[in-house]
TORPA-4810 file (N, C-alpha, C, O; in nm, 3 decimals):
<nodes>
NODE_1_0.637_-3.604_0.917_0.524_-3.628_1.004_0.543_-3.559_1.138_0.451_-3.509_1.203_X
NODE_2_0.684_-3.560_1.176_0.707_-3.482_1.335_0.664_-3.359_1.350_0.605_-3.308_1.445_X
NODE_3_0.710_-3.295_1.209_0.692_-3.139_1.198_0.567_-3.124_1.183_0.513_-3.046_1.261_X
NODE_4_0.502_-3.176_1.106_0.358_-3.161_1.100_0.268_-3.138_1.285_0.219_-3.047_1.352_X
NODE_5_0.293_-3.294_1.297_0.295_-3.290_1.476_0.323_-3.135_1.522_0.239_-3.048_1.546_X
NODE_6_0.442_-3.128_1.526_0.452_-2.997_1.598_0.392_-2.896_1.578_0.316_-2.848_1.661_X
NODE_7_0.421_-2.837_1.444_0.313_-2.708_1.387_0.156_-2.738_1.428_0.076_-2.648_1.454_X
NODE_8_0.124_-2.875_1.430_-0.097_-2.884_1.534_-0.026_-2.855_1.663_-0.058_-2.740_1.690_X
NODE_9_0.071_-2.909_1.776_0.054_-2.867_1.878_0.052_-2.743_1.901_-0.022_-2.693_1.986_X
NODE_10_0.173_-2.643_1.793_0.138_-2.498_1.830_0.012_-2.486_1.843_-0.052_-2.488_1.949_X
NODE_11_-0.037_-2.471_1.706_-0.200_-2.437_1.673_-0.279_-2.462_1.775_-0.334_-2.364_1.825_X
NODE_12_-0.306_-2.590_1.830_-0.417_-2.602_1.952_-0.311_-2.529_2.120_-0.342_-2.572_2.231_X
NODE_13_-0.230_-2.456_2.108_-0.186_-2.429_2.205_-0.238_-2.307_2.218_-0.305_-2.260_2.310_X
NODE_14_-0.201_-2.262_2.122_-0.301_-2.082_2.082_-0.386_-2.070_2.134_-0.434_-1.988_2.211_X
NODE_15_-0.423_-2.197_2.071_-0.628_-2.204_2.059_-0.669_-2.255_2.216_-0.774_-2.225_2.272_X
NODE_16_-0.581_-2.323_2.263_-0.621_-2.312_2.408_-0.555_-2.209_2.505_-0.554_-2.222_2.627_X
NODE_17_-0.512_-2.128_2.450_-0.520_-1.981_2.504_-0.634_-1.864_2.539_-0.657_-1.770_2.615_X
NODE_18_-0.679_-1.926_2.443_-0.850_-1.834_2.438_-0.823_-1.669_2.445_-0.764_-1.596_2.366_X
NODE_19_-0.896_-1.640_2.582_-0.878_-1.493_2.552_-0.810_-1.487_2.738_-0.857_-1.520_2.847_X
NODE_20_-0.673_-1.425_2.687_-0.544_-1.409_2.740_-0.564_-1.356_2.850_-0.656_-1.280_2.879_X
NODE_21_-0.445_-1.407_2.944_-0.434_-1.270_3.107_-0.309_-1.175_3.063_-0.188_-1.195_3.062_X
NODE_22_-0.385_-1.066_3.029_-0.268_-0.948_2.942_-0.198_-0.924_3.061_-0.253_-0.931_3.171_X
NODE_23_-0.061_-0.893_3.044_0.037_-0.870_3.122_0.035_-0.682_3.114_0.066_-0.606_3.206_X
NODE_24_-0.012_-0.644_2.972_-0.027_-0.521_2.956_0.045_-0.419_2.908_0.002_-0.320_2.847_X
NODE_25_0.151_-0.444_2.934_0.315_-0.388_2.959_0.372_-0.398_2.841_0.395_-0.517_2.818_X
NODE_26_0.400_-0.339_2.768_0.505_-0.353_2.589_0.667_-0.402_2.679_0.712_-0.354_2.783_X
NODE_27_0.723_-0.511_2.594_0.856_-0.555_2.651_0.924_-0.582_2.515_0.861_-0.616_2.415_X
NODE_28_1.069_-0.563_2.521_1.166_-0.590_2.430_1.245_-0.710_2.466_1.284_-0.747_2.577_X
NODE_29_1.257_-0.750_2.376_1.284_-0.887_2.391_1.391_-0.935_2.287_1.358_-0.928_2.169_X
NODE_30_1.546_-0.994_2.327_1.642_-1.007_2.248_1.674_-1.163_2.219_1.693_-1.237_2.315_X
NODE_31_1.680_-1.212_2.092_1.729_-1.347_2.135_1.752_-1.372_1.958_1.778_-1.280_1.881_X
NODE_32_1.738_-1.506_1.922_1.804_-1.543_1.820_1.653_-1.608_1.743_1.574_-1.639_1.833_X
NODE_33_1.595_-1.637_1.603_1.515_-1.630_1.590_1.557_-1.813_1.516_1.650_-1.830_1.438_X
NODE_34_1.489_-1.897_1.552_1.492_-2.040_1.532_1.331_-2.070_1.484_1.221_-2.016_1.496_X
NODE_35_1.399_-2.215_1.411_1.296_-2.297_1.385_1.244_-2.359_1.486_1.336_-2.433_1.520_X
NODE_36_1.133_-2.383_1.575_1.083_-2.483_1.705_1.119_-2.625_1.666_1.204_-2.679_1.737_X
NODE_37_1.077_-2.682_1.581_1.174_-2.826_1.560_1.254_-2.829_1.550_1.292_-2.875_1.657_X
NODE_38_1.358_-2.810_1.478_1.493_-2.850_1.475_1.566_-2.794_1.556_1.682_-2.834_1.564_X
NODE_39_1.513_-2.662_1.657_1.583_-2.633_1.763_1.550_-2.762_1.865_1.625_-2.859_1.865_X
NODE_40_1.427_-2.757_1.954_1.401_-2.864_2.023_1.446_-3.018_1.989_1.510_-3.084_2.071_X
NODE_41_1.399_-3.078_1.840_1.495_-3.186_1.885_1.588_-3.247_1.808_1.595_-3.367_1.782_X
NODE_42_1.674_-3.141_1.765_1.853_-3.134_1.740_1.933_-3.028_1.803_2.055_-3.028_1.786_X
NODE_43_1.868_-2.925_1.883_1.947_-2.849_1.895_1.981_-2.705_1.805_2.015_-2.595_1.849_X
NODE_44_1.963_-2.741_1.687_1.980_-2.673_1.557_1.988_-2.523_1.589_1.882_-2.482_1.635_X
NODE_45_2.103_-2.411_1.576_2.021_-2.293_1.531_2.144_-2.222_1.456_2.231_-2.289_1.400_X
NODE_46_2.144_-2.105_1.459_2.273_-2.015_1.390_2.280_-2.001_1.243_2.211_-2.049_1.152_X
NODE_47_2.356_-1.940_1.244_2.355_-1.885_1.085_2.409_-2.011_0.971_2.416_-2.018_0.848_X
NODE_48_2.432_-2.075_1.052_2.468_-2.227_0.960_2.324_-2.323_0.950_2.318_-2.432_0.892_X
NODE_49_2.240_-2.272_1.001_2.117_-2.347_1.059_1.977_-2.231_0.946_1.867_-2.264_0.902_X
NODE_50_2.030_-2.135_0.938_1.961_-1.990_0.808_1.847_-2.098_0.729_1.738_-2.138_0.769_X
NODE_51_1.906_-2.118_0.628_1.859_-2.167_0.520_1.713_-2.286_0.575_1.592_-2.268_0.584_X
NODE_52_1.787_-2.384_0.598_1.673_-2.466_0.694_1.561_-2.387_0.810_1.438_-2.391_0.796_X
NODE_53_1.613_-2.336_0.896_1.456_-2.210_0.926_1.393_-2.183_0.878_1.279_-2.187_0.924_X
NODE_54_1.425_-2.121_0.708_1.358_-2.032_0.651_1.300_-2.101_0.576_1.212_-2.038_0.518_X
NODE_55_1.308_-2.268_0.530_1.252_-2.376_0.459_1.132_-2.386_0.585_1.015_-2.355_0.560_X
NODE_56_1.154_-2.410_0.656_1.080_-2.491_0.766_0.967_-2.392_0.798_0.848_-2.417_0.816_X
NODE_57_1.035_-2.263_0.802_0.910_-2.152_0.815_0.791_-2.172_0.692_0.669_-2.170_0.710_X
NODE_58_0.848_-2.188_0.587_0.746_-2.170_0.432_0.681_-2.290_0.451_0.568_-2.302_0.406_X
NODE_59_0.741_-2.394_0.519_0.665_-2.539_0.573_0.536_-2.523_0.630_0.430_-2.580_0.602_X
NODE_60_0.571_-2.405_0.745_0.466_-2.393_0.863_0.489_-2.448_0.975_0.404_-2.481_1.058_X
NODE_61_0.633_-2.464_0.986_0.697_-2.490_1.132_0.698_-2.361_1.197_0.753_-2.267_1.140_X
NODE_62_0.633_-2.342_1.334_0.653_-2.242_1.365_0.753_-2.152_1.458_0.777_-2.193_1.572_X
NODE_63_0.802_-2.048_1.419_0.946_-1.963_1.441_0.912_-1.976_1.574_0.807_-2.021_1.621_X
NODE_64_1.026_-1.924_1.643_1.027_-1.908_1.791_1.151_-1.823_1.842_1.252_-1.849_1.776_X
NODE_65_1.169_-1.741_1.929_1.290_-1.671_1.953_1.350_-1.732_2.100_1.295_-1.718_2.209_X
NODE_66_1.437_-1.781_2.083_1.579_-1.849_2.161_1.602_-1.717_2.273_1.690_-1.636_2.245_X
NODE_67_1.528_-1.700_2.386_1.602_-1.535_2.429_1.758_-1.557_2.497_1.795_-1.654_2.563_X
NODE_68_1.823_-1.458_2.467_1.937_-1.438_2.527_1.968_-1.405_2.652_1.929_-1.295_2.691_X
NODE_69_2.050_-1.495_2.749_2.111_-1.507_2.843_2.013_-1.605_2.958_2.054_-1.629_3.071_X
NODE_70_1.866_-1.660_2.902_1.792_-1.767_2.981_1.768_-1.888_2.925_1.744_-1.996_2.978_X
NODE_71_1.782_-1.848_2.775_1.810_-1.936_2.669_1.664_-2.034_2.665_1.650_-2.145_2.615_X
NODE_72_1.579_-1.960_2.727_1.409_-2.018_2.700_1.380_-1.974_2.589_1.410_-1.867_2.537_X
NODE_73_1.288_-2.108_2.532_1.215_-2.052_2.354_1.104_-1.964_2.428_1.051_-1.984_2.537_X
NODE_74_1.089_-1.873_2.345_0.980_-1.810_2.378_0.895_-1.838_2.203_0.945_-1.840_2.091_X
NODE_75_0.747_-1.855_2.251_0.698_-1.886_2.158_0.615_-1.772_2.132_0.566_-1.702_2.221_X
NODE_76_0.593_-1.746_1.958_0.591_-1.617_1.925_0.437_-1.574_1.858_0.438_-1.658_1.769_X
NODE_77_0.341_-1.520_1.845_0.220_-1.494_1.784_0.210_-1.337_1.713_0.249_-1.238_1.775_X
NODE_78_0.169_-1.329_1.615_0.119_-1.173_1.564_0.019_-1.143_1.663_-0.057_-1.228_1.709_X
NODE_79_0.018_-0.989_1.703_-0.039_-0.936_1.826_-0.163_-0.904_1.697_-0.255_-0.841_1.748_X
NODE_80_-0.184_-0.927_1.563_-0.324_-0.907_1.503_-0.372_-1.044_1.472_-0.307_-1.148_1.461_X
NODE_81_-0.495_-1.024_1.461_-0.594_-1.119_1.449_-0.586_-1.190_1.365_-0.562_-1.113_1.273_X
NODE_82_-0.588_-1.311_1.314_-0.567_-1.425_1.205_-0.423_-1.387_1.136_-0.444_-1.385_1.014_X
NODE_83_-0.315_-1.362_1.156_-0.190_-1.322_1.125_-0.102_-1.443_1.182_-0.130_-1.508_1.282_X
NODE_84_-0.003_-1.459_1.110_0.152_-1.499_1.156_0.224_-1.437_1.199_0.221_-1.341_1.122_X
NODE_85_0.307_-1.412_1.281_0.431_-1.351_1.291_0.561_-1.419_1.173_0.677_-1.380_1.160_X
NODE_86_0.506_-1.501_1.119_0.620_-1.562_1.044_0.717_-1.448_0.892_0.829_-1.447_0.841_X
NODE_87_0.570_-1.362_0.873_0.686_-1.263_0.738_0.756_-1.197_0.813_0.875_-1.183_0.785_X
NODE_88_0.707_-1.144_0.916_0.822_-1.074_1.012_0.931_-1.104_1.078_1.024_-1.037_1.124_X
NODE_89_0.900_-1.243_1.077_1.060_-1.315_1.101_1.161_-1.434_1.044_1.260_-1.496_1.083_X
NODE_90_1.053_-1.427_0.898_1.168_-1.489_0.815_1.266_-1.439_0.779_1.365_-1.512_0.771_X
NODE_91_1.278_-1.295_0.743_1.439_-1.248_0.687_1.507_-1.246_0.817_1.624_-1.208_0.807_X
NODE_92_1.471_-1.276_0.934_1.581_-1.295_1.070_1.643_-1.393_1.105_1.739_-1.397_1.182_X
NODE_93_1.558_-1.531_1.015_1.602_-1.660_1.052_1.762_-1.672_1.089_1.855_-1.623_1.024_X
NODE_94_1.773_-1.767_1.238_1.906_-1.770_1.252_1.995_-1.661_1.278_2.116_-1.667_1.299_X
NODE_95_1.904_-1.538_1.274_1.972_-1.430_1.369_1.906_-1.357_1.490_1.792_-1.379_1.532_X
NODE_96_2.008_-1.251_1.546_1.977_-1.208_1.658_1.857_-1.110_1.601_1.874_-1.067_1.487_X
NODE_97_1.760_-1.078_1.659_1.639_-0.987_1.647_1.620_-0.907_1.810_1.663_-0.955_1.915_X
NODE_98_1.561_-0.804_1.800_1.473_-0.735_1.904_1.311_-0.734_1.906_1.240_-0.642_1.866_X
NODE_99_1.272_-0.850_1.959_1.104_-0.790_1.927_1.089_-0.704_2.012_1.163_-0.690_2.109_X
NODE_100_0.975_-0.626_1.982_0.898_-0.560_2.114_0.758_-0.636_2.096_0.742_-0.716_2.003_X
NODE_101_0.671_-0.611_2.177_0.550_-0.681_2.192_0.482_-0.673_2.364_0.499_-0.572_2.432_X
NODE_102_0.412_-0.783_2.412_0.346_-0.786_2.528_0.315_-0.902_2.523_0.272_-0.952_2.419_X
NODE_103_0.332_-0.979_2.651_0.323_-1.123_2.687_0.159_-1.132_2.720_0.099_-1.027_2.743_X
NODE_104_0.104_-1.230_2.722_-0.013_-1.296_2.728_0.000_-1.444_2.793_0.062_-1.532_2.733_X
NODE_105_-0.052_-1.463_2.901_-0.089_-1.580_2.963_-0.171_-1.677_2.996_-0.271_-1.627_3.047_X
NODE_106_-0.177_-1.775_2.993_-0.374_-1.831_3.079_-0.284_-2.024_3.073_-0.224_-2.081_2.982_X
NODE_107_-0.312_-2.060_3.190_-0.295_-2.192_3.192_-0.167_-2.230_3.200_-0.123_-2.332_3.145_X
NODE_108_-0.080_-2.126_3.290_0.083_-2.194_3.266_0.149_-2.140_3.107_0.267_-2.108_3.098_X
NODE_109_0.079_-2.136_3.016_0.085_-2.111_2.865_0.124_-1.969_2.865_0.042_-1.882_2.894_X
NODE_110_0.252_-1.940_2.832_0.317_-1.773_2.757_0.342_-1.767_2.664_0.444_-1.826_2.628_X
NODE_111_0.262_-1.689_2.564_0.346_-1.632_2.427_0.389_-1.530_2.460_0.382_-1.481_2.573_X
NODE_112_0.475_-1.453_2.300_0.481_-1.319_2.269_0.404_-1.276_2.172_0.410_-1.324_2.059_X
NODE_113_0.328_-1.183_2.205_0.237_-1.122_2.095_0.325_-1.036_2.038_0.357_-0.942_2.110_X
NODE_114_0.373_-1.042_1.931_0.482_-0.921_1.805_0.444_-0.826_1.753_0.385_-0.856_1.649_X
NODE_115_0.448_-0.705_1.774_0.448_-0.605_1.755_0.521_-0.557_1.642_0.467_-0.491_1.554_X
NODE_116_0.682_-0.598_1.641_0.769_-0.562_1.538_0.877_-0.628_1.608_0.902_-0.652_1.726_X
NODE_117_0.959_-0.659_1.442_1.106_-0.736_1.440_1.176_-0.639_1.393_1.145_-0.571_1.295_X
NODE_118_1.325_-0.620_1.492_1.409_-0.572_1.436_1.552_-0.623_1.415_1.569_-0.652_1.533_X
NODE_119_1.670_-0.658_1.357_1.779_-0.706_1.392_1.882_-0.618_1.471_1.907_-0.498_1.461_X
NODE_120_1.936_-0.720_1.554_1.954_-0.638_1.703_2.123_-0.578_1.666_2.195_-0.594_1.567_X
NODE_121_2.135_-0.528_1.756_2.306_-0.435_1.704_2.377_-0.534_1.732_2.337_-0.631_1.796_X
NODE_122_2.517_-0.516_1.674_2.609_-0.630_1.674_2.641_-0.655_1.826_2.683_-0.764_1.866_X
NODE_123_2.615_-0.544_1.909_2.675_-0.549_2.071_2.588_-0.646_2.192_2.615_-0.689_2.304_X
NODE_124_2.464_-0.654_2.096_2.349_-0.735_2.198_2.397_-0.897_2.212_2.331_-0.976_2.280_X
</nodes>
Protein backbone atom coordinates (compact mmCIF):
# COMPACT_ATOMS: atom_id res chain seq x y z
CA UNK A 1 0.00 0.00 0.00
CA UNK A 2 3.08 2.52 0.82
CA UNK A 3 4.50 1.95 -2.54
CA UNK A 4 1.48 2.35 -4.23
CA UNK A 5 1.17 5.76 -2.11
CA UNK A 6 4.34 6.75 -3.35
CA UNK A 7 4.31 5.91 -7.10
CA UNK A 8 0.41 8.55 -6.98
CA UNK A 9 2.55 11.08 -5.21
CA UNK A 10 5.13 10.97 -8.02
CA UNK A 11 2.39 10.99 -10.61
CA UNK A 12 0.42 14.08 -9.24
CA UNK A 13 3.83 15.75 -8.70
CA UNK A 14 4.52 15.71 -12.49
CA UNK A 15 1.18 16.58 -13.07
CA UNK A 16 1.50 19.51 -10.89
CA UNK A 17 4.35 20.56 -12.81
CA UNK A 18 2.37 21.53 -15.73
CA UNK A 19 4.29 23.27 -18.23
CA UNK A 20 7.87 23.79 -16.74
CA UNK A 21 10.41 26.90 -16.06
CA UNK A 22 13.11 25.33 -18.54
CA UNK A 23 16.41 25.88 -17.15
CA UNK A 24 17.41 25.26 -20.88
CA UNK A 25 20.88 24.16 -20.41
CA UNK A 26 21.69 20.14 -21.16
CA UNK A 27 23.54 18.95 -17.71
CA UNK A 28 25.29 15.67 -16.81
CA UNK A 29 24.50 14.32 -13.99
CA UNK A 30 26.36 11.41 -11.91
CA UNK A 31 24.91 9.45 -9.14
CA UNK A 32 23.67 5.97 -8.33
CA UNK A 33 20.32 4.89 -9.75
CA UNK A 34 17.75 3.72 -6.71
CA UNK A 35 14.41 2.73 -6.03
CA UNK A 36 12.47 6.13 -4.32
CA UNK A 37 10.96 3.85 -1.62
CA UNK A 38 13.17 1.78 -0.29
CA UNK A 39 15.79 4.40 -0.63
CA UNK A 40 13.69 7.05 1.37
CA UNK A 41 12.34 4.88 3.93
CA UNK A 42 15.14 2.24 4.61
CA UNK A 43 17.83 3.78 3.25
CA UNK A 44 18.24 0.90 0.76
CA UNK A 45 20.59 1.18 -2.26
CA UNK A 46 23.79 -0.60 -3.89
CA UNK A 47 24.41 -3.45 -5.68
CA UNK A 48 23.13 -5.62 -2.82
CA UNK A 49 19.91 -3.55 -3.07
CA UNK A 50 20.00 -4.56 -7.59
CA UNK A 51 17.52 -7.07 -7.64
CA UNK A 52 14.82 -5.30 -5.42
CA UNK A 53 15.05 -1.89 -7.66
CA UNK A 54 14.57 -3.67 -10.54
CA UNK A 55 11.38 -5.58 -8.89
CA UNK A 56 10.11 -2.34 -7.63
CA UNK A 57 10.73 -0.62 -10.99
CA UNK A 58 8.39 -3.46 -12.96
CA UNK A 59 6.06 -2.52 -9.81
CA UNK A 60 5.98 1.13 -10.86
CA UNK A 61 7.94 2.48 -8.06
CA UNK A 62 9.52 5.19 -9.44
CA UNK A 63 13.58 5.20 -10.13
CA UNK A 64 15.38 8.13 -8.97
CA UNK A 65 19.18 8.97 -9.13
CA UNK A 66 21.03 9.39 -5.62
CA UNK A 67 23.59 12.27 -7.12
CA UNK A 68 27.03 11.99 -6.05
CA UNK A 69 28.82 14.04 -3.57
CA UNK A 70 25.18 16.09 -2.39
CA UNK A 71 23.63 12.90 -2.05
CA UNK A 72 20.05 14.62 -3.08
CA UNK A 73 17.47 12.21 -4.92
CA UNK A 74 16.98 13.79 -7.87
CA UNK A 75 13.77 12.79 -9.31
CA UNK A 76 13.82 11.58 -12.83
CA UNK A 77 11.19 11.99 -16.02
CA UNK A 78 11.60 10.98 -19.88
CA UNK A 79 12.28 14.38 -21.59
CA UNK A 80 9.38 12.65 -24.28
CA UNK A 81 5.93 12.86 -23.95
CA UNK A 82 3.86 10.01 -22.22
CA UNK A 83 7.25 7.99 -21.63
CA UNK A 84 9.09 6.60 -18.54
CA UNK A 85 12.46 6.97 -17.99
CA UNK A 86 12.21 3.63 -16.31
CA UNK A 87 13.63 1.14 -19.55
CA UNK A 88 16.43 3.40 -19.50
CA UNK A 89 17.23 2.84 -16.13
CA UNK A 90 16.44 -0.48 -15.24
CA UNK A 91 19.61 -2.28 -16.45
CA UNK A 92 21.42 0.53 -14.05
CA UNK A 93 19.54 -0.37 -11.04
CA UNK A 94 21.85 0.04 -8.05
CA UNK A 95 24.54 1.44 -10.11
CA UNK A 96 26.50 4.41 -10.87
CA UNK A 97 24.98 6.04 -14.24
CA UNK A 98 25.67 9.46 -16.12
CA UNK A 99 22.47 11.03 -17.26
CA UNK A 100 22.54 13.94 -19.40
CA UNK A 101 19.28 15.80 -19.71
CA UNK A 102 17.90 19.45 -18.56
CA UNK A 103 16.25 20.38 -15.35
CA UNK A 104 12.71 21.78 -15.30
CA UNK A 105 11.12 23.70 -12.49
CA UNK A 106 7.74 25.42 -11.31
CA UNK A 107 6.67 25.49 -7.60
CA UNK A 108 9.86 24.66 -5.61
CA UNK A 109 9.36 21.19 -7.71
CA UNK A 110 12.80 19.89 -9.81
CA UNK A 111 13.01 17.05 -12.02
CA UNK A 112 15.42 15.64 -14.53
CA UNK A 113 14.13 15.39 -17.86
CA UNK A 114 16.48 12.17 -19.44
CA UNK A 115 17.82 12.41 -22.35
CA UNK A 116 20.10 9.25 -22.03
CA UNK A 117 21.60 6.73 -19.44
CA UNK A 118 24.91 5.78 -19.42
CA UNK A 119 27.02 3.68 -16.81
CA UNK A 120 29.55 5.92 -15.46
CA UNK A 121 33.48 4.89 -15.53
CA UNK A 122 34.77 3.07 -12.68
CA UNK A 123 36.71 6.53 -11.62
CA UNK A 124 33.39 8.64 -11.12
Amino acid sequence: MARRALAELAVLTALSVGQPSWAGEKVSVTGEVIDSFCYITMGAKGESHRECTQKCADAGIPLALLEDGSNKVIWLFANEDMKTPSAMLRPHAGRKVVIEGEYAERGGTKILLVDSVKAASPKS
